[in-house]
C-alpha positions in Angstrom: 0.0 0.0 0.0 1.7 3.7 -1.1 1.4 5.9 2.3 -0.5 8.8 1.4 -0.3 12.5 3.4 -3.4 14.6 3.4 -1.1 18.1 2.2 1.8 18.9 1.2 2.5 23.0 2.1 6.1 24.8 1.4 7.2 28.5 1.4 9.6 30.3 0.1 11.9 27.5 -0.7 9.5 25.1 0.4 7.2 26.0 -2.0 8.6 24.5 -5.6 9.4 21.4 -3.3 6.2 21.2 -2.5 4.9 21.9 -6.0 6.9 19.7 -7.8 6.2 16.7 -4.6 2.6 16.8 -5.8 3.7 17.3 -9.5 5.3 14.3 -9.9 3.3 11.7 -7.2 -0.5 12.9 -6.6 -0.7 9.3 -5.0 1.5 10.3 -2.4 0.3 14.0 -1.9 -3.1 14.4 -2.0 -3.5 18.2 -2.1 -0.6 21.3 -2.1 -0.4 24.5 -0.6 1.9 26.9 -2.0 3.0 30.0 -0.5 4.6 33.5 -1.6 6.3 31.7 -4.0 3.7 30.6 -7.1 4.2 27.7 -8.8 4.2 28.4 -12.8 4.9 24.8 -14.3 7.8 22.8 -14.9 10.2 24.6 -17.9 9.0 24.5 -21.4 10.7 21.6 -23.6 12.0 23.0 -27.3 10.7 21.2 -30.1 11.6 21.3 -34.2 15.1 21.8 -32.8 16.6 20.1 -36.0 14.9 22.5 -38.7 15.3 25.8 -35.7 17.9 25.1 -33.2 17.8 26.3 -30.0 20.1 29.8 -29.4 23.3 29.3 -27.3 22.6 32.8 -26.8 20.2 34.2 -23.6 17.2 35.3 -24.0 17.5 38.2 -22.0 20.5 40.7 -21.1 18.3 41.4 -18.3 21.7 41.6 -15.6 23.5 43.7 -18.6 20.3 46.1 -18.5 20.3 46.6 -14.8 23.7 47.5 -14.7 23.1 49.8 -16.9 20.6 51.7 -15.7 20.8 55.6 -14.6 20.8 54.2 -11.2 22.6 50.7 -11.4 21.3 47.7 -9.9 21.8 44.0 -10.1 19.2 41.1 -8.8 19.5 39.2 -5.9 19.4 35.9 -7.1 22.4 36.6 -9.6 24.2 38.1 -6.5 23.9 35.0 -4.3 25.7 33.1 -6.7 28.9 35.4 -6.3 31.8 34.5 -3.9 31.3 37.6 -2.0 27.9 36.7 -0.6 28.6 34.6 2.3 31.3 36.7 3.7 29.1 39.5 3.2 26.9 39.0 5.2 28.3 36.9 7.5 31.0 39.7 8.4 28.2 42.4 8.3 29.3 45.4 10.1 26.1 45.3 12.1 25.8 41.6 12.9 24.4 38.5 12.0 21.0 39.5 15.0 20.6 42.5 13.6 21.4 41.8 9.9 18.6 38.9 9.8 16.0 41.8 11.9 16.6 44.2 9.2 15.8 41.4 6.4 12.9 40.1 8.2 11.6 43.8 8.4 12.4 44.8 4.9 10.3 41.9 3.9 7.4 42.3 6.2 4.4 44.6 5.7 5.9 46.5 8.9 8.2 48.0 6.2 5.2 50.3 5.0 6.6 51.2 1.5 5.9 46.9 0.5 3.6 48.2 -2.0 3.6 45.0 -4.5 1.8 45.1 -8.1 2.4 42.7 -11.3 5.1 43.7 -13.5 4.3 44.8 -17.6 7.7 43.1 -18.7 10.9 41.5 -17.7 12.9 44.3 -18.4 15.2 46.1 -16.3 13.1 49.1 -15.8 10.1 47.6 -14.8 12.5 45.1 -12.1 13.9 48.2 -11.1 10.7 49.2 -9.2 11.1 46.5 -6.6 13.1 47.6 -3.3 16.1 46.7 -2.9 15.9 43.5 -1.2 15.6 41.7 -4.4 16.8 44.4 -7.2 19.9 45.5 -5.2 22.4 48.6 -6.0 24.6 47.3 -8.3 28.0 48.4 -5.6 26.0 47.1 -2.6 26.5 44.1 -1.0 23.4 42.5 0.7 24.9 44.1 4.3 25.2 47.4 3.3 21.5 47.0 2.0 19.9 46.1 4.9 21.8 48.1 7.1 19.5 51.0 6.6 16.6 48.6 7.9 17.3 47.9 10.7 14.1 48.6 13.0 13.9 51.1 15.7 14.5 49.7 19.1 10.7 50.3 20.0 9.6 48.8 16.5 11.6 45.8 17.3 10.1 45.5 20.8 6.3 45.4 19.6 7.0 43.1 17.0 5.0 40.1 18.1 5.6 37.8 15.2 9.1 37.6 16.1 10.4 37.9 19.1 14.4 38.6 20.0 14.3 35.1 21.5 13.2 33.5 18.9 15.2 35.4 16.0 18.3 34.6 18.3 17.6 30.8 18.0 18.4 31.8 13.5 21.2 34.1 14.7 23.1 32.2 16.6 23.1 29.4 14.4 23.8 31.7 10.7 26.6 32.8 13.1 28.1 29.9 13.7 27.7 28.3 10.0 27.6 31.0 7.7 24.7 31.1 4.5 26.5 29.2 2.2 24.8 26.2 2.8 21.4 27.7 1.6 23.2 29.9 -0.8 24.3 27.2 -2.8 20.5 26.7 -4.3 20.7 29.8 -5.7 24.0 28.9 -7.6 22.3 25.6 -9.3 18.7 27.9 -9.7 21.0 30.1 -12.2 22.5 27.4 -14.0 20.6 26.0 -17.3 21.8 22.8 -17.5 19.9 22.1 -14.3 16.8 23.1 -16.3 17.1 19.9 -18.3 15.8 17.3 -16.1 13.3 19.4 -14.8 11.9 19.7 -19.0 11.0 16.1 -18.8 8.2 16.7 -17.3 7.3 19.6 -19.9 3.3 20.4 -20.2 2.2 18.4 -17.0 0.3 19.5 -14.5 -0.5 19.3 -10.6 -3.8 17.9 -10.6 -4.9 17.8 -6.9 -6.7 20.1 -5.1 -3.9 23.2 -4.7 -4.3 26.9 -3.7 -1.8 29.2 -2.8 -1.7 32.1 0.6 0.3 34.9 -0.1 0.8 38.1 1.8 -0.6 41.0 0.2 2.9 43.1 1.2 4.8 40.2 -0.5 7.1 41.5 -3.7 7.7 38.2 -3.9 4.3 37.1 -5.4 5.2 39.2 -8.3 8.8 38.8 -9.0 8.8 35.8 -11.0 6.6 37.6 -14.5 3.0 35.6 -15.2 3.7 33.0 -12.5 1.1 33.4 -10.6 -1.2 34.1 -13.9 0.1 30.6 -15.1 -0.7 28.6 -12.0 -4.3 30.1 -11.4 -4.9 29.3 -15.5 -2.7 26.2 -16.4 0.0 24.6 -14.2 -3.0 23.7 -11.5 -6.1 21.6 -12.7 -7.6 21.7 -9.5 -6.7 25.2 -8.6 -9.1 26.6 -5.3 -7.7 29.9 -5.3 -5.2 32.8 -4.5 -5.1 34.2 -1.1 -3.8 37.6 -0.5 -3.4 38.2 3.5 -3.4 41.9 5.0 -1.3 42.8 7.6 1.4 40.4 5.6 4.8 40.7 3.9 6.6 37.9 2.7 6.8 35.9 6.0 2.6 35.5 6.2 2.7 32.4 8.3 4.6 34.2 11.1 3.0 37.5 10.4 -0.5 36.3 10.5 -0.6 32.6 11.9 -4.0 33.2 12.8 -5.5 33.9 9.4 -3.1 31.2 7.5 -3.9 28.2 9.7 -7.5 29.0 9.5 -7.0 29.4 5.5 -5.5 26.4 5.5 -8.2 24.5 7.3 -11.0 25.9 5.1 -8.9 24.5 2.2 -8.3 20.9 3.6 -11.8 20.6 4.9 -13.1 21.2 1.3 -10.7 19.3 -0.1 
């Protein structure tokens, strides 16, 4: 007999695990939950390649464009797969505790300008409009970014969702080990040929019951252009909707625990 789970639910990171868990074994997971990352299908498989071959050249220049810009900027995900990352931020001037509290604040809808909206294009312009969390300065490291952001003592101290004890238990431990461990996921995201197993599964779908909970401060439910368009339309069969939560950046399950776990039992108890 295949053990079965009722749900499988991931963000962030979590959330193409879980995507792709229920993606490839439905007998195994019998509904997904997806959160502030949206799921928009496995990469597109090139056909006719004898009569039009694929170009060895990108598709975009999209890092050459933000560099160029009046103000010059470089994404996040490109800058995580740099050398310079780790030590970074692992030597930040302010700290590890207070690096990680001016992230998580950056990120959260307590950072009041986390104004999200869909994107017209994947151009640099357009990417340019996102803070600079994830569209950095282009001669900033991800220190000297957040250092800015780093809350006001009495912000910090009414900040419920996360406590100083309980950002000390991450602290302590990114203090002792460093981010290169997680860091290294966004070195094999930015490499193609890790693409090409994940085309196998080209044009299939997750076809049990799936929904996604997003904060509605969350950049991050925008960043990735028409993904969240492509899993409400296509890449989920069995798609029971898109839910936006106020009061919520990009860490809605610790910013509103409440509202997610009761999201989450509507969606399992109609499932």
């Amino acid at each position: 007999m295949t053990p079965s789970v009722e749900a499988v639910v991931g963000h962030d990171f979590g959330s193409p695990v879980a995507a792709w868990s229920a993606l490839l074994r439905p007998d195994i997971y019998r509904s997904v939950t997806l959160m502030s990352a949206p799921f928009g299908g496995p990469p597109p498989l090139p056909f006719d390649t004898a009569r039009n071959p694929a170009s060895d050249q990108p598709v975009t220049t999209i890092h050459g464009d933000l560099a160029a810009l009046d103000r010059p900027r470089k994404h996040y995900q490109r800058y995580y797969t740099t050398r310079e990352a780790d030590p970074n931020m692992h030597g930040a001037s302010q700290g590890v505790h207070d690096f990680l509290r001016a992230y998580y604040h950056y990120k959260s809808a307590d950072w009041k300008q986390n104004r999200p909206h869909p994107l017209e294009s994947w151009s640099a312009p357009e990417l340019a409009k996102m803070p600079t969390y994830y569209v950095m300065d282009l001669d900033a490291g991800m220190a000297e970014t957040l250092e800015p952001h780093i809350p006001a003592s009495e912000e910090i101290a009414s900040c419920g969702w996360l406590t100083e004890e309980e950002l000390s238990v991450y602290s302590e431990v990114f203090q002792r080990n460093g981010f290169q461990g997680g860091l290294q996921w966004y070195g094999c995201g930015q490499d193609p040929r890790f693409q090409t197993e994940a085309q196998t599964y080209a044009g299939r779908t997750i076809d049990v019951p799936a929904c996604f909970i997003g904060g509605a401060s969350d950049w991050g439910v925008y960043q990735r252009l028409g993904a969240l368009e492509r899993m409400e339309s296509h890449s989920c069969t069995d798609y029971r909707g898109t839910h936006l939560v106020e009061g919520a950046g990009h860490w809605v399950q610790q910013e509103q625990p409440e509202t997610v776990v009761g999201q989450l039992l509507r969606f399992l108890s109609n499932g």
